[in-house]
TIMARMI-679343 format. One record per residue (C-alpha): residue number from 1; residue in one letter; x, y, z. Coordinates in steps of 0.2 Angstrom, whole numbers, plus 2048, in hexadecimal, padded with zeros to 3 digits. Each point is the difference from the previous one (the first is absolute). Example, Ala and Ser with C-alpha at 12.3 -4.5 7.8 and 13.67 -1.06 7.14 Angstrom:
<banus>
seq	type	X	Y	Z
1	A	83E	7EA	827 $
2	S	806	811	7FD $
</banus>
This chain:
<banus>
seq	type	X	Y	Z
1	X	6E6	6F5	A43 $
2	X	7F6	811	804 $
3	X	7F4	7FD	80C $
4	X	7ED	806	7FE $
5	X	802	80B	810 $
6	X	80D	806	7FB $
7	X	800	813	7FB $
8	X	804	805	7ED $
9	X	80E	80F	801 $
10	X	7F9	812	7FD $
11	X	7EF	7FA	805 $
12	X	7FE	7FD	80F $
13	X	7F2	7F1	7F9 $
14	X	802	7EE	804 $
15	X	801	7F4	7EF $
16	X	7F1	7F6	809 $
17	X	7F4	813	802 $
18	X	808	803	7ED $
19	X	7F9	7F2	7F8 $
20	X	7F2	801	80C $
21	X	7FA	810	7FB $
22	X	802	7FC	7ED $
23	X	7F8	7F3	802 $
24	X	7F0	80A	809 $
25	X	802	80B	7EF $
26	X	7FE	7F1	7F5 $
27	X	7F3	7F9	805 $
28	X	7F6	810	806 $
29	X	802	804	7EF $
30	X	7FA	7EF	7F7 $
31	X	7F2	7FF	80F $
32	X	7FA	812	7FC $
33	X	7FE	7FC	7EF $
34	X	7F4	7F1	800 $
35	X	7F7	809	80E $
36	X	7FD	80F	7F4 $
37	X	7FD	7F4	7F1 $
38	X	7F3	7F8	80D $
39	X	7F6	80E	804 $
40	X	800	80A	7F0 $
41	X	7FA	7ED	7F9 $
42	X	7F3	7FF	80D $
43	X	7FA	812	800 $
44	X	800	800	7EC $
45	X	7F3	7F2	802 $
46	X	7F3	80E	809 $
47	X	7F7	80E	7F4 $
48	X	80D	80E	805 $
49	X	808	808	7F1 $
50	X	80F	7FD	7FA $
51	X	809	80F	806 $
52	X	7F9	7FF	812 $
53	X	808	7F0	801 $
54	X	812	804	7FA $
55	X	7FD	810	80A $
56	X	801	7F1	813 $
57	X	80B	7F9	7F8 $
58	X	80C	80B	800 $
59	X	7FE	806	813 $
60	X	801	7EE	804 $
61	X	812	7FA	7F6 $
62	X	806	814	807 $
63	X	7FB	7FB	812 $
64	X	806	7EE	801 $
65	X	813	803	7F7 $
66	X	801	80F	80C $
67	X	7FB	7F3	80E $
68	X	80D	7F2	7FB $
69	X	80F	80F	7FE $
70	X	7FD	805	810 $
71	X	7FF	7EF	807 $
72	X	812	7FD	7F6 $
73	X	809	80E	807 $
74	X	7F9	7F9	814 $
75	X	80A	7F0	7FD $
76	X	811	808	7FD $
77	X	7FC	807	80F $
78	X	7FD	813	7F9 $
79	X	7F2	808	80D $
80	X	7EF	801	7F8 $
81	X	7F9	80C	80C $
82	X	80D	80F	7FC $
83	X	7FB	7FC	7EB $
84	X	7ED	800	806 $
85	X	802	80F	808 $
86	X	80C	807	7F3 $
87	X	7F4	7FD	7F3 $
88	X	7EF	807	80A $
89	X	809	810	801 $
90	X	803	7FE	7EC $
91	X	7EC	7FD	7FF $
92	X	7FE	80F	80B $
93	X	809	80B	7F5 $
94	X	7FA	7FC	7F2 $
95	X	7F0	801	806 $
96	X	802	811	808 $
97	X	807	808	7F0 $
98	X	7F4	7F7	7F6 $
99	X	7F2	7F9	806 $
100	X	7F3	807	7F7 $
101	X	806	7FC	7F0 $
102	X	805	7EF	805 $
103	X	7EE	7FC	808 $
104	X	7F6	806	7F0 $
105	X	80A	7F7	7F5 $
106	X	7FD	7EE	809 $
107	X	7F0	805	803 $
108	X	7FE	807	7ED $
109	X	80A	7ED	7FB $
110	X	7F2	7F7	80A $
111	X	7F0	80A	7F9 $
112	X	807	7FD	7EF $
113	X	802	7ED	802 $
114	X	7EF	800	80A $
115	X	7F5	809	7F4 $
116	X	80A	7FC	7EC $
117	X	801	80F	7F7 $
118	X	80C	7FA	7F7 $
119	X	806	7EE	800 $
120	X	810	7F6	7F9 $
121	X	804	802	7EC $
122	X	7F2	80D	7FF $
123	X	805	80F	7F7 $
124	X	7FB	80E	80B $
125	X	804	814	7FE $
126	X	803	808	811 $
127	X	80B	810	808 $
128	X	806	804	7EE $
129	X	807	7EE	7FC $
130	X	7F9	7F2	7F3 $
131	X	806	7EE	803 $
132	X	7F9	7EE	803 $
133	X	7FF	7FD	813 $
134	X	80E	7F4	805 $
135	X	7FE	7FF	812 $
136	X	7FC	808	80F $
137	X	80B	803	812 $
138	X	7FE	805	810 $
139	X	801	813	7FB $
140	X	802	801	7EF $
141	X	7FA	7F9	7EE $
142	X	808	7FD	7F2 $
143	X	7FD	801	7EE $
144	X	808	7FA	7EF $
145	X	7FF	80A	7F1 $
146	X	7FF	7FA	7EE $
147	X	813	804	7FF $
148	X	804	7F4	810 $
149	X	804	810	80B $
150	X	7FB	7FB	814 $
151	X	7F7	80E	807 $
152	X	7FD	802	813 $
153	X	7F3	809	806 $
154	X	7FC	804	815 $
155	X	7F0	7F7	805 $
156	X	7F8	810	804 $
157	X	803	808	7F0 $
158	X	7F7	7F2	7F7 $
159	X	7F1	800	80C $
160	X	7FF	815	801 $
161	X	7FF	7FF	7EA $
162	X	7F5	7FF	7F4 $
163	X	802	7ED	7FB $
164	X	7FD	7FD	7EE $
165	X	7FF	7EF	7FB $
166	X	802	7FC	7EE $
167	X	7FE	7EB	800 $
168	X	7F3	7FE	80F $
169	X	7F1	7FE	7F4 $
170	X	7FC	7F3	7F2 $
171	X	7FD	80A	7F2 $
172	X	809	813	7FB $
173	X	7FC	80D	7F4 $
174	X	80D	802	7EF $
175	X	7FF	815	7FB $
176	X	809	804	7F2 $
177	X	800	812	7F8 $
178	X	802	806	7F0 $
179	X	7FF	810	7F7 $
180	X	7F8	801	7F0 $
181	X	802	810	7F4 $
182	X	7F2	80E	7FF $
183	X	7F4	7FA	7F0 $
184	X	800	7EE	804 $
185	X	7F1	7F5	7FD $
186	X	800	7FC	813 $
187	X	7F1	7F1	7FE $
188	X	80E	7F6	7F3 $
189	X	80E	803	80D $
190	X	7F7	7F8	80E $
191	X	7F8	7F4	7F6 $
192	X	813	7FC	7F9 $
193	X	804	800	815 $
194	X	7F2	7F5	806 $
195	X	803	7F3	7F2 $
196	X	813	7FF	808 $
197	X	7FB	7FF	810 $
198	X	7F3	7F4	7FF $
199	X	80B	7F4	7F4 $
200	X	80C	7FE	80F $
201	X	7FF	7F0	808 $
202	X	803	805	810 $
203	X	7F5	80D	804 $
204	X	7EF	7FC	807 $
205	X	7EE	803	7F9 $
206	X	7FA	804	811 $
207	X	801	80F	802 $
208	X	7FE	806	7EF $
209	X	80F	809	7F9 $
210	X	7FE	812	7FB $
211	X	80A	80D	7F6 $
212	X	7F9	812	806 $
213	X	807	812	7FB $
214	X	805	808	810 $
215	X	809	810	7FB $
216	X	800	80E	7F0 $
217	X	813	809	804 $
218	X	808	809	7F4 $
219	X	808	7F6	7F4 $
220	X	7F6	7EF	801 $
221	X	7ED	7F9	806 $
222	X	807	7F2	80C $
223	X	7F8	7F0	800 $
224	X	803	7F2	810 $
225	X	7FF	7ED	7FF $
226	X	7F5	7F9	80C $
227	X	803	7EB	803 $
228	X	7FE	7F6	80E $
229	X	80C	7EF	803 $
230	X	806	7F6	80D $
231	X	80E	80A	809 $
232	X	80E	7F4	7FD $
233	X	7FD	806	7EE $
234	X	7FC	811	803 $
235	X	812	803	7F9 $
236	X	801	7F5	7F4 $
237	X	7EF	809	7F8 $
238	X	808	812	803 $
239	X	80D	7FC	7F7 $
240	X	7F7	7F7	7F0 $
241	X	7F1	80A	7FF $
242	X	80F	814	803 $
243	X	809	7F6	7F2 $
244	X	7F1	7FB	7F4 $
245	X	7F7	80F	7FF $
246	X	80F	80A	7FB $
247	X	803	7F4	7F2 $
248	X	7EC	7FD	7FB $
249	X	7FE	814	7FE $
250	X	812	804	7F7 $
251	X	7FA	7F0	7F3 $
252	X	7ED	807	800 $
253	X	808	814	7FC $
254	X	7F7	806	810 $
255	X	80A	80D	805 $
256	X	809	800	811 $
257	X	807	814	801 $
258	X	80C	805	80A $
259	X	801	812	80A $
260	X	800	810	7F5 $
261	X	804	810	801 $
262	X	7FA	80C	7F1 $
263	X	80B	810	802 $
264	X	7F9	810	7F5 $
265	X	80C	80F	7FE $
266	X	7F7	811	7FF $
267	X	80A	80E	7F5 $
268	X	803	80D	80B $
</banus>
């Protein structure tokens, strides 16, 4: 029978460190999870957004698992101090190269989870990129686009942009345009619009939808849909009301052109 002090070949470790130290991991591990369930529980009961919390608890479960691996490698008898030190001068590098970049990004991360310009499953517009906000990290955010593509984007980048936030309020504003032909009785086609508008059931009374001519280009006098509904229907609306007044005008005979070009040849 192999005793526990007895060292395992190639190793150098004792069976009884081995199983020690596996152990440590184990429960380390199981500890560090209730302990992050327990705050992020706790904290969830307090009136700090939702982001902010996820953002501790994070740091918390990053710093405790790096607390029990370090505590495991110390009982197969592997000297902490030299990894301590090892891995300071790793911070210390990474700091010197890039701690400006590093520092406005966490602080960038903790302004954005302090202050909420954007928030979880809001769909937000920011440095270039569209996507519903799926979480936020230390130093970057990500975001997922209709077509379930993961965008990450540094902290510092999102706070530094313009932030345009397509869900944060109530209510949103339908526009659909449309081009009617030179000649057309223009007080029948938006009559002929606001009577498809209004006889949607989603879109609201308040405010009162209009239909108003916004341009006189070459080939057309373009008219835009104006209706107001609840943002989780703003797409469904866009899509019935784009869809509808194609098919009202085409059965109506009002004349949707399309761009023309009238070419005149001079005899030389």
């Amino acid at each position: 029978m192999v005793g526990w002090e007895n060292q395992i070949p190639y190793i150098g470790v004792t069976y009884f460190q081995l199983i020690s130290s596996l152990v440590l991991l184990v429960v380390g591990y199981v500890v560090t999870k209730i302990l992050v369930a327990l705050f992020k529980k706790s904290i969830g009961k307090t009136k700090l957004p939702p982001l902010v919390v996820e953002f501790l608890s994070k740091f918390l479960s990053i710093l405790l698992y790096t607390t029990v691996i370090i505590l495991g490698l110390g009982v197969v008898g592997v000297s902490v101090s030299p990894l301590i030190l090892g891995l300071s001068a790793v911070i210390g590098l990474i700091l010197g190269f890039g701690l400006q970049d590093t520092l406005t990004n966490l602080a960038a991360g903790v302004w954005i989870a302090a202050l909420r310009p954007v928030d979880l499953g809001e769909v937000v517009e920011v440095a270039g990129k569209t996507g519903s906000v799926s979480g936020i990290g230390l130093m970057s955010t990500e975001l997922k686009t209709p077509d379930n593509k993961l965008i990450t984007i540094p902290n510092k980048l999102i706070w530094g942009s313009i932030i345009v936030n397509h869900t944060r309020m109530p209510t949103r504003r339908v526009n659909v345009d449309i081009g009617v032909a030179y000649g057309t009785d223009l007080d029948g086609a938006i009559k002929l619009a606001m009577d498809l508008i209004r006889g949607h059931p989603k879109v609201l009374d308040e405010p009162e939808p209009t239909v108003v001519v916004t341009a006189l280009v070459d080939s057309s006098i373009n008219l835009q849909l104006r209706a107001w509904t609840k943002t989780e229907d703003y797409w469904t609306v866009k899509g019935d009301l784009t869809k509808g007044i194609y098919e009202l005008y085409t059965k109506e005979g009002v004349e949707i052109p399309f761009p023309q070009l009238d070419v005149h040849l001079k005899k030389g």
